[in-house]
C-alpha positions as CSV (number, residue, x, y, z in Angstrom):
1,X,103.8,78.1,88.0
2,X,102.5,75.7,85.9
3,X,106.0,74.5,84.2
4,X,108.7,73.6,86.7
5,X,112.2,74.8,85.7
6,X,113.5,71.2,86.9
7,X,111.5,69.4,84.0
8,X,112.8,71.7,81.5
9,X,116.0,71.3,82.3
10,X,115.7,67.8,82.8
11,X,114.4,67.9,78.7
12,X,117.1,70.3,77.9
13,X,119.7,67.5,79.1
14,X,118.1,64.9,77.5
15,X,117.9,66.6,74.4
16,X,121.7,67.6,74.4
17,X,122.6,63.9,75.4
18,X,120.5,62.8,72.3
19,X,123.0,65.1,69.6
20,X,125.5,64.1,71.2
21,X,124.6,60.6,70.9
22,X,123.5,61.1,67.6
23,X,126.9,63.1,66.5
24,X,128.7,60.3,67.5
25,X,126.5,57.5,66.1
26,X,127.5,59.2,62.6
27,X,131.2,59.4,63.6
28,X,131.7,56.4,64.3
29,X,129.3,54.7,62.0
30,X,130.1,54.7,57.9
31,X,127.6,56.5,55.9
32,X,125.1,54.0,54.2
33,X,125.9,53.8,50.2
34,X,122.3,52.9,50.0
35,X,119.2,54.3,50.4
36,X,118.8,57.5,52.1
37,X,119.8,58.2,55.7
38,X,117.3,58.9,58.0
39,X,116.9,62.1,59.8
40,X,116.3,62.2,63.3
41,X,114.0,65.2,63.3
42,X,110.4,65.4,64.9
């Protein structure tokens, strides 16, 4: 057992807390007018 199911969750939580953070970072911020929005992918 090399990868414990605890870490992966533990990731899987943070990832899901990070979109949601995200989705409400562009909900409640305006879209920029200027320049290109940038992605949060990688």
């Amino acid at each position: 057992m090399s990868r414990a199911p605890v870490m992966e969750l533990m990731e899987l939580t943070e990832l899901m807390e990070l979109m949601e953070l995200t989705e409400l970072t562009e909900l409640t911020e305006p879209p920029r007018p200027s320049g290109s929005r940038p992605t949060s992918s990688g």
